[in-house]
N, C-alpha and C positions, 0 to 999 in steps of 0.2 A: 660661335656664329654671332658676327655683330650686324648681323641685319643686310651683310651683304650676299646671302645667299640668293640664287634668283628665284625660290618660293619666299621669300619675306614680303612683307610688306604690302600694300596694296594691290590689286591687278591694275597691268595696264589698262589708263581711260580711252586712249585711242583705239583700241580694237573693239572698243565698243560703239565706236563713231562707223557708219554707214557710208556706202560709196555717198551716198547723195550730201547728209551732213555731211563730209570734210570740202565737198565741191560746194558747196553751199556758204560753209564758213571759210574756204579761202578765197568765195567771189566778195564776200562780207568787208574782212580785214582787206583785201585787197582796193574797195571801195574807198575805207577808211583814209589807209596809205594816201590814196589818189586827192582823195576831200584834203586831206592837209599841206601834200603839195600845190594845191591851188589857192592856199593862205600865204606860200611862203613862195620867197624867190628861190633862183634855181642854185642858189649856192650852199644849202640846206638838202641834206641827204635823209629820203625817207626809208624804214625799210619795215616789214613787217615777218611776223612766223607764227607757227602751231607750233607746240611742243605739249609734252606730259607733264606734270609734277604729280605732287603726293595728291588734291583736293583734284585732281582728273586734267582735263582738256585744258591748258592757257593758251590765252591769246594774246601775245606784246607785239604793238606798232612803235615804234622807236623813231628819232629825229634826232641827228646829230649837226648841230648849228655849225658856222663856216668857226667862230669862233667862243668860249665856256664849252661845259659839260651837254653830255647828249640826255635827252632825256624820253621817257618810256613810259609808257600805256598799257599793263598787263591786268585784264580780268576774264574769270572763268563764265564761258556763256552757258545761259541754262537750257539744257536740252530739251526737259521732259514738257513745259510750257508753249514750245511754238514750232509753229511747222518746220517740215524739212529744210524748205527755202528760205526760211526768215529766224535763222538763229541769232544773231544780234539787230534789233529792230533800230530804222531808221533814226530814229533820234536819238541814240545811243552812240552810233557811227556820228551822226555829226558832233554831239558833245563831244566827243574823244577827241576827233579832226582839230575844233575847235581852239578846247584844251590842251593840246600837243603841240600847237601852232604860237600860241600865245605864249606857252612856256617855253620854245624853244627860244624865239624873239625877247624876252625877259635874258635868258642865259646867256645870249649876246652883249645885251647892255649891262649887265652885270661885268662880265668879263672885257668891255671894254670903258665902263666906268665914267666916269669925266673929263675924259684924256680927249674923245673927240670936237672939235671944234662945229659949232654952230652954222646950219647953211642959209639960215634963213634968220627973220627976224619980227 
């Protein structure tokens, strides 16, 4: 058995999330999504999910720029600290927005470097 037995390993964190938390944290991230698309023009694709790993519940919001590398926003929120409703608190959701927004726009200019020409002066 190398660990791929289905008793190995930790229990599933999702089944431990409540009807109310997983609606709660996908009105959350869904938020997030939204805040970062209103940083960015619309040729900038946002997207977000829940999923499991080993440390329980992640949460990655993602942005894949028109042009470089997409890049991603994955941290575990803490359940047992805040209400049903407010599993990731506001200013957390804007920092993220923020910072996903910024670094997508960096990974554009990156990827297209000094090649484009000057519109202004």
């Amino acid at each position: 058995m190398h660990g791929n037995a289905p008793y190995s390993g930790p229990e599933n964190a999702t089944s431990d999330l409540t009807g109310d938390q997983r609606r709660a944290l996908r009105t959350s991230i869904a938020q997030i999504a939204s805040r970062t698309r209103e940083f960015l023009p619309d040729e900038y694709v946002v997207g977000s999910e829940i999923s499991s790993g080993s440390s329980g519940v992640q949460v990655t919001v993602a942005v894949r720029p028109p042009a470089g590398n997409p890049v991603s926003a994955g941290f575990t929120p803490e359940f047992e600290n805040l209400a049903d409703d407010d599993l990731i608190p506001n200013e957390d959701r804007e920092e993220v927005a923020r910072g996903l927004a910024a670094s997508a726009a960096l990974q554009v200019k990156h990827a297209l470097g000094d090649d484009v020409p000057e519109t202004a002066r």
